[in-house]
N, C-alpha and C positions, 0 to 999 in steps of 0.2 A: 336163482339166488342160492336157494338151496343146493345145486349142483357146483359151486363154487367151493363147499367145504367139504369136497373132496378133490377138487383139481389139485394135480401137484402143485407143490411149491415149486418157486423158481432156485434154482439153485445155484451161486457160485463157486468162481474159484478163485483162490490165494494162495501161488505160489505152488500149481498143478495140482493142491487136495483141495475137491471140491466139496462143499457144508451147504447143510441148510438158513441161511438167514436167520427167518426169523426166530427158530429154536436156538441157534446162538445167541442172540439175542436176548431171549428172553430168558436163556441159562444164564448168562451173563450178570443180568438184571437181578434174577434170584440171588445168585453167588454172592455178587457185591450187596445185598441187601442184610445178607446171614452175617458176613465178615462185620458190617458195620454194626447191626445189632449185638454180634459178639462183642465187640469194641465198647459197646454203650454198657453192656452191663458189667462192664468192666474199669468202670469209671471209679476213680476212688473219691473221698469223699474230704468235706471241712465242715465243722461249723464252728458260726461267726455271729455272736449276737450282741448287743451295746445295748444295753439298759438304764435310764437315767441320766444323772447330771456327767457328763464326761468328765469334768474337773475332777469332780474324787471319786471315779470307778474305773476298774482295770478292765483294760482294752481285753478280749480272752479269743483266742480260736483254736479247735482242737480237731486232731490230727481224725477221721473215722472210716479212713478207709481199713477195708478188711479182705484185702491181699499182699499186704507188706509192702505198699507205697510207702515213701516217705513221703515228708512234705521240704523241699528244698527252698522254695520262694515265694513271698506273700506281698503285694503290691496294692496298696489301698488309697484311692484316688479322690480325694473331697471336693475336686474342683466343681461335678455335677452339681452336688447340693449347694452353692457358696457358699462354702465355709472355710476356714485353713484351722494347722497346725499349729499354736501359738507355742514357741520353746523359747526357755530366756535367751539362751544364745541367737535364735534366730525368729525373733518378733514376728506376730501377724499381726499384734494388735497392740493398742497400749496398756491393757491390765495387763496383772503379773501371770507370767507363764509357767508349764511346766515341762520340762523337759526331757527326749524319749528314754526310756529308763526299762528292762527287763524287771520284773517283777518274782519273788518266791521262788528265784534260784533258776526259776522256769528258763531263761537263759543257757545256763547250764546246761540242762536237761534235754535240751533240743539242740543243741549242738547250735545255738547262733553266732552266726559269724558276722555281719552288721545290720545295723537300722540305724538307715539316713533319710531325712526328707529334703525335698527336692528346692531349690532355691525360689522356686514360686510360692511353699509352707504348701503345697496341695497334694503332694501327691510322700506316699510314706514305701521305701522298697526293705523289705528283711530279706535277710540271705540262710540258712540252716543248714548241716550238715549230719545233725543227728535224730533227728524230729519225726518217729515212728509212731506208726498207729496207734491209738490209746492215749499216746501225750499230749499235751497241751502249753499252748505257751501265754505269760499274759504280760501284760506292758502299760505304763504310762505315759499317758503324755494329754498335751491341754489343746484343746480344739475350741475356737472359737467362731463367731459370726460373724455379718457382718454391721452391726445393729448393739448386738450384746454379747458380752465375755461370756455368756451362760449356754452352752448348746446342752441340749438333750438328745437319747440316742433317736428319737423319733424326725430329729434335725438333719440326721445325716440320711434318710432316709432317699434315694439314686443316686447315693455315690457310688463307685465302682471298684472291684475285686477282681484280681489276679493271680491264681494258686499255681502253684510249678510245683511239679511231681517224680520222683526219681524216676517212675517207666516214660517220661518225656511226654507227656499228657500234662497241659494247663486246664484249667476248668476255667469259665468267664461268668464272672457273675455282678449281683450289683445290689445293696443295702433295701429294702421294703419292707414294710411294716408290719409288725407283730399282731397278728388278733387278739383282742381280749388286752393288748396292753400297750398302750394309747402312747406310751414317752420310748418307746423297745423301737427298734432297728434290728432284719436278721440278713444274715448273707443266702440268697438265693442261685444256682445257679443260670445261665443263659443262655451259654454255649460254651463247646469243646472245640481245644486245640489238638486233635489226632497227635496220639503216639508215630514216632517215624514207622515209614511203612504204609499205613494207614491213609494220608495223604496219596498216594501213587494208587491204592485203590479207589479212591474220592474222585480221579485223575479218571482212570478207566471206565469207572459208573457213569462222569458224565461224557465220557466220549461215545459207550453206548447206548445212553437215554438221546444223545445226539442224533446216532446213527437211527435210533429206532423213530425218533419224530421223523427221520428224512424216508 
């Protein structure tokens, strides 16, 4: 057994240069390991929190990444928790609504360029063009249940989040509850959508974790 961890490797060839296997392999493995840990700490950032009665408190998510990410696109999806968007123009419910509205100019500031929700009231997409790190953008609008006009942010609690980022990096995330504050909602993330590039390494890791299970 022990004379085993000195027998050579086997060694092939590709294309007349012949390599070691397994130390391909396993360079391989490290390589793509670094590249994606590089990747990860390179993740930029949002936060996202709903406190209270949603009816009269501004919606707020602010920009915190800290390597000149923007934030381009923000997709917030209610259909998990059952709840919808109640806007007078486009009903979820029968109390009175309120309808999506930029708030404190923050519009402006971020460079919005629309927020539409989607004909089912579940799902809310914004679009931005100027919305750098450190800003913030905040909004109204009226979210209801299915039971009562009253949601609290503790209500929306697995609905799901979608951030779009100017270096082509989404973050995937989804509303969970605040410690210490019982009626609170915060945005968590859950996964990452790799920056281009990054995928084709994602590609090559698992064709060598392939190759190495065989």
């Amino acid at each position: 057994m022990a004379g085993d961890l000195f027998r050579p490797r086997r060694r092939y060839s590709v294309g007349g240069n012949a390599f070691n296997r397994a130390a391909f392999v396993s360079g391989a493995v490290v390589l793509l390991g670094c590249l994606l840990t590089s990747n990860a700490h390179a993740t930029p950032s949002l936060g996202f929190q709903v406190d209270g009665d949603t009816y009269g408190s501004f919606f707020a998510i602010a920009n915190l990444s800290d390597a000149g990410e923007e934030v381009t696109g923000f997709r917030l999806d209610l259909a998990p928790a059952g709840i919808c968007f109640d806007q007078i123009a486009q009903p979820c419910d029968s109390s009175s609504g309120v309808d999506f509205a930029a708030a404190d100019e923050t519009g402006t500031s971020t460079g919005l360029v629309s927020g539409v929700v989607d004909v089912n009231e579940t799902l809310l997409t914004l679009v931005f063009n100027d919305f750098d790190p450190g800003e913030d953008f905040r909004w109204v609008i009226d979210v209801d249940g299915p039971t009562s006009p009253t949601v609290y942010g503790n209500e929306m609690i697995g609905s799901l989040a979608e951030v779009d980022f100017s270096n082509g990096q989404t973050l995937l995330g989804e509303l969970v509850a605040v410690p210490g504050n019982p009626d609170a909602s915060q945005f968590t993330v859950t996964g990452v959508i790799p920056e281009p590039g990054t995928g084709v390494l994602l590609s090559l890791g698992l064709s060598v974790l392939a190759l190495r299970r065989k």
